[in-house]
DOVEX-334693 format. One record per residue (C-alpha): residue number from 1; residue in three letters; x, y, z. Coordinates in steps of 0.1 Angstrom, whole numbers. Example, Ala and Ser with C-alpha at 12.3 -4.5 7.8 and 13.67 -1.06 7.14 Angstrom:
// residues 2
    nr   rest      c1      c2      c3
     1    ala     123     -45      78
     2    ser     137     -11      71
***
This chain:
// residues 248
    nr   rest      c1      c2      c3
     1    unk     976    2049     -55
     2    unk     954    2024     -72
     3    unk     965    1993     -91
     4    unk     974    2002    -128
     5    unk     970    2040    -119
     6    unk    1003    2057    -118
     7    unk    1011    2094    -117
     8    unk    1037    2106    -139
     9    unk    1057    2137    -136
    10    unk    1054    2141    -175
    11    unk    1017    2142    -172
    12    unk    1008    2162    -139
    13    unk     975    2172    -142
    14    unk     962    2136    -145
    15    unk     965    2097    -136
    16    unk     978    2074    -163
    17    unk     956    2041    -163
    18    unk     972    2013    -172
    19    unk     953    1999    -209
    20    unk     957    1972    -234
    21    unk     950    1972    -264
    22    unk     960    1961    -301
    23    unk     955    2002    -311
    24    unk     993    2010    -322
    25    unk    1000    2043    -304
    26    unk    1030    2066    -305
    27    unk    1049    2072    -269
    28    unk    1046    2105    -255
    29    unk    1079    2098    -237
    30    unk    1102    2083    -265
    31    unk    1085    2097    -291
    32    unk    1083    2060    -310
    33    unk    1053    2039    -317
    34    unk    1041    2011    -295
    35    unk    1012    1986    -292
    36    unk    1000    1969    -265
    37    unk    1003    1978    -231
    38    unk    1008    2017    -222
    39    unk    1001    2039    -192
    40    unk     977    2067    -206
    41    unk     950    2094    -202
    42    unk     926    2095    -229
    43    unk     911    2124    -228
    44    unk     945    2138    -229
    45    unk     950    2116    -258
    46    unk     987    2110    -237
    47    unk    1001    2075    -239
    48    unk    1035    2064    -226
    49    unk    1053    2028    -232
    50    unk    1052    2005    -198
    51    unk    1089    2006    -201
    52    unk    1088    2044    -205
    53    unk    1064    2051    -174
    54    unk    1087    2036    -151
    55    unk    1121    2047    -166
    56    unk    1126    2074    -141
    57    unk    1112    2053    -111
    58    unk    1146    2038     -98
    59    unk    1177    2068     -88
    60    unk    1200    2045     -97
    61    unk    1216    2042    -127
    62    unk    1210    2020    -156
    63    unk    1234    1993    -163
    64    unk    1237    1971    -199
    65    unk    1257    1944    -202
    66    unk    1262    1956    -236
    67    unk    1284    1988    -224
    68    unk    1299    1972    -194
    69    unk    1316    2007    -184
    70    unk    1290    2026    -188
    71    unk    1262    2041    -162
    72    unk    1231    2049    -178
    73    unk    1207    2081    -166
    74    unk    1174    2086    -172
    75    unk    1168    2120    -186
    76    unk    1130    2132    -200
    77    unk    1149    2148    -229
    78    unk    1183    2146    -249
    79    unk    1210    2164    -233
    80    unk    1228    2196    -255
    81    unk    1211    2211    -285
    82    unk    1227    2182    -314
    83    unk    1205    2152    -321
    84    unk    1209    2124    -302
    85    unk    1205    2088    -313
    86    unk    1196    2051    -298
    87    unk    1227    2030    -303
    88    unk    1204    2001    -298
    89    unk    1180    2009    -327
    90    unk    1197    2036    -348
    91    unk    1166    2057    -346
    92    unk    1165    2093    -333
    93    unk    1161    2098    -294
    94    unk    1143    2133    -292
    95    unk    1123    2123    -260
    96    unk    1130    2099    -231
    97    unk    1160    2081    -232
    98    unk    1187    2063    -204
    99    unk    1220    2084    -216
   100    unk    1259    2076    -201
   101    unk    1278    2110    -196
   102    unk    1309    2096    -198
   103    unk    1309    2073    -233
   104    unk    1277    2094    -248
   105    unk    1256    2067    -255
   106    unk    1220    2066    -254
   107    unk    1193    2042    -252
   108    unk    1156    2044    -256
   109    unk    1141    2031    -228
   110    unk    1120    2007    -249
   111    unk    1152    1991    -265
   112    unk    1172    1989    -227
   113    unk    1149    1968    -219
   114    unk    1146    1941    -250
   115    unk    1149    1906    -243
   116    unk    1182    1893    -247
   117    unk    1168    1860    -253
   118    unk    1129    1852    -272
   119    unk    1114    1823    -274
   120    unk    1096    1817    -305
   121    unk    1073    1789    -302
   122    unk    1068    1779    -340
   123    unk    1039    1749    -333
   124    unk    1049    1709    -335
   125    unk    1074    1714    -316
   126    unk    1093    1733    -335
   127    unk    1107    1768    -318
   128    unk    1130    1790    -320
   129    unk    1154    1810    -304
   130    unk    1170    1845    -310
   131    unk    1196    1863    -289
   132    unk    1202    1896    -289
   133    unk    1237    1909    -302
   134    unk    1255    1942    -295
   135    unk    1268    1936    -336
   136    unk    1255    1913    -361
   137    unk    1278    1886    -374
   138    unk    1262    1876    -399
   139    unk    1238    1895    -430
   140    unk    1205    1908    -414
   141    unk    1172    1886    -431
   142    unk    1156    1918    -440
   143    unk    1182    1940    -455
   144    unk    1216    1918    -460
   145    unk    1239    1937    -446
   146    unk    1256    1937    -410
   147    unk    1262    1966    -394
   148    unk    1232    1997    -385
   149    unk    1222    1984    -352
   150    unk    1219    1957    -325
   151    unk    1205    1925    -336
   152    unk    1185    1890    -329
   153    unk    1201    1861    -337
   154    unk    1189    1824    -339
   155    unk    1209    1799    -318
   156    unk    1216    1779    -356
   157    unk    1228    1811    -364
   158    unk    1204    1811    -397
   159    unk    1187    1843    -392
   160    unk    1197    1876    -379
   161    unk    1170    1903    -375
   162    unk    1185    1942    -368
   163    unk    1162    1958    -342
   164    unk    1167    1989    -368
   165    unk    1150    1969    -397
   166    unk    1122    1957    -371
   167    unk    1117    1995    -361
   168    unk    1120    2009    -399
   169    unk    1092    1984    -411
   170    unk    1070    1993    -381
   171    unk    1070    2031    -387
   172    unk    1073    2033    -427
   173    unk    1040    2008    -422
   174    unk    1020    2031    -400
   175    unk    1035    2062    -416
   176    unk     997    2074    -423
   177    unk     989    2068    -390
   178    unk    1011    2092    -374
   179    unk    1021    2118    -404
   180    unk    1062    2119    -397
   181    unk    1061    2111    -359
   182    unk    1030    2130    -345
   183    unk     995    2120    -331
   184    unk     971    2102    -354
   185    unk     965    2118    -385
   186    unk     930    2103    -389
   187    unk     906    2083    -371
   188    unk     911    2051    -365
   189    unk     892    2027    -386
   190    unk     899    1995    -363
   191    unk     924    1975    -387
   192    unk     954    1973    -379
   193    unk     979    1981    -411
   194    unk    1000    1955    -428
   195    unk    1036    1957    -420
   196    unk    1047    1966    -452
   197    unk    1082    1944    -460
   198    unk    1076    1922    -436
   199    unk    1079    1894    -461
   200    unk    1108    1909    -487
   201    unk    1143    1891    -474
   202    unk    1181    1890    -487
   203    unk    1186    1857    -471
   204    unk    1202    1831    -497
   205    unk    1191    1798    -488
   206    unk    1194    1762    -506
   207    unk    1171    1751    -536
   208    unk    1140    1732    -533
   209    unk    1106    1745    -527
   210    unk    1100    1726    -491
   211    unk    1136    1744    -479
   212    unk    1122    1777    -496
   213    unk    1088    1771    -474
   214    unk    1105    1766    -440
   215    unk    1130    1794    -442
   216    unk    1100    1819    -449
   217    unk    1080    1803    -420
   218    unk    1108    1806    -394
   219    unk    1116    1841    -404
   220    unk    1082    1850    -400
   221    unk    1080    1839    -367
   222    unk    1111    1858    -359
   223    unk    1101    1884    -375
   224    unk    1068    1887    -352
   225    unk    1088    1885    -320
   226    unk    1111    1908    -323
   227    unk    1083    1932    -336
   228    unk    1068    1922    -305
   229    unk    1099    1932    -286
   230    unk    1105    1964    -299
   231    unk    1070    1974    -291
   232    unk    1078    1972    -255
   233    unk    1053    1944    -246
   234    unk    1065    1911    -255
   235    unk    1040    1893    -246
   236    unk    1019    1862    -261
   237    unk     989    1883    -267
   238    unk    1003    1910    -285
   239    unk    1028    1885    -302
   240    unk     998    1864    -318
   241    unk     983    1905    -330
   242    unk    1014    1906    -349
   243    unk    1017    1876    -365
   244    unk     981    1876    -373
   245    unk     986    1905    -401
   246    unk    1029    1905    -407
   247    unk    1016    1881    -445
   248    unk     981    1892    -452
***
């Protein structure tokens, strides 16, 4: 097998090459949309997230620190005929997913693998860092409340970011590129679309313009990095692609 070709039982009849690229893309395996690095076969149009290419590669089971007890499985689709959801994001889990038989939990493969730690490198010195949280403690930046999902939280405790918010501004922004879930509804024009609420926030912070100026800053930056997260490549290059259009 060549370096960045990979064959994929969900894709038989071809190699997946390994590509990168800032064209978002939804996951053939998750069913959720990613950007970045992906395993795929164009002229299959058939992309899969790094994360959910080599989700089935390893027997044994998956564990999370998160569920202690529990013994995640890969399984290519949701076991049983009810709907099945990530308790990471909140979103639904129709496709690939890591699932514990014994608790009925289930994780997308994207969101078992976040970071439990970013680094947010905000220039002058001046960085930040989120952790990630099972529950939120505090009201989320983006929606004010606490519970839905897991969350990022900075070290100064300022900001908390639900991966579920992340994930709902992602899709509801590139709703017209994938019509519900699907493949692309029309051909891409090479623009990448705003993140639409990106910018809104429930987060009550002290008077004064300069404070007012910082707190938007540093949420923005962890805004971009947990986007970048929950794409399943968070890297410095796709990282910079985000933050390059999250206030245009």
């Amino acid at each position: 097998m060549k370096y960045g070709q990979l064959s994929h039982f969900s894709h038989p009849n071809h190699p997946l090459h390994l590509h990168n690229s800032d064209v978002p893309f939804n996951c053939d395996g998750c069913r959720e949309v990613g950007l970045g690095s992906r395993f795929s076969c164009p002229p299959c149009n058939f992309d899969l997230h790094t994360h959910c290419a080599a989700a089935a590669a390893s027997p044994a089971p998956l564990r999370h620190p998160f569920y202690p007890k529990c013994a995640f499985q890969f399984l290519p689709r949701p076991p049983g005929d009810a709907p099945r959801y990530c308790n990471a994001c909140g979103r639904d889990a129709p496709g690939f997913l890591f699932h514990c038989r014994t608790c009925g939990f289930d994780l997308h493969p994207c969101c078992a693998a976040l970071p439990h730690v970013l680094e947010a490198d905000g220039g002058g010195g001046g960085g930040l860092r989120l952790y990630l949280r099972r529950r939120a403690s505090s009201p989320c930046h983006r929606c004010g409340r606490k519970g839905r999902s897991w969350s990022y939280r900075s070290g100064c405790g300022k900001y908390e970011l639900h991966v579920a918010c992340v994930t709902e501004m992602l899709v509801d922004s590139w709703q017209e590129l994938y019509g519900g879930g699907g493949k692309k509804a029309a051909p891409w024009n090479g623009n990448i679309p705003r993140i639409r609420g990106a910018a809104a926030s429930h987060h009550r912070i002290g008077s004064g313009k300069g404070k007012v100026r910082r707190c938007c800053e540093v949420a923005a930056m962890a805004v971009q990095f947990v986007i970048s997260a929950v794409l399943g490549d968070p890297t410095a290059m796709i990282a910079g692609i985000v933050g390059s259009f999250i206030f245009r």
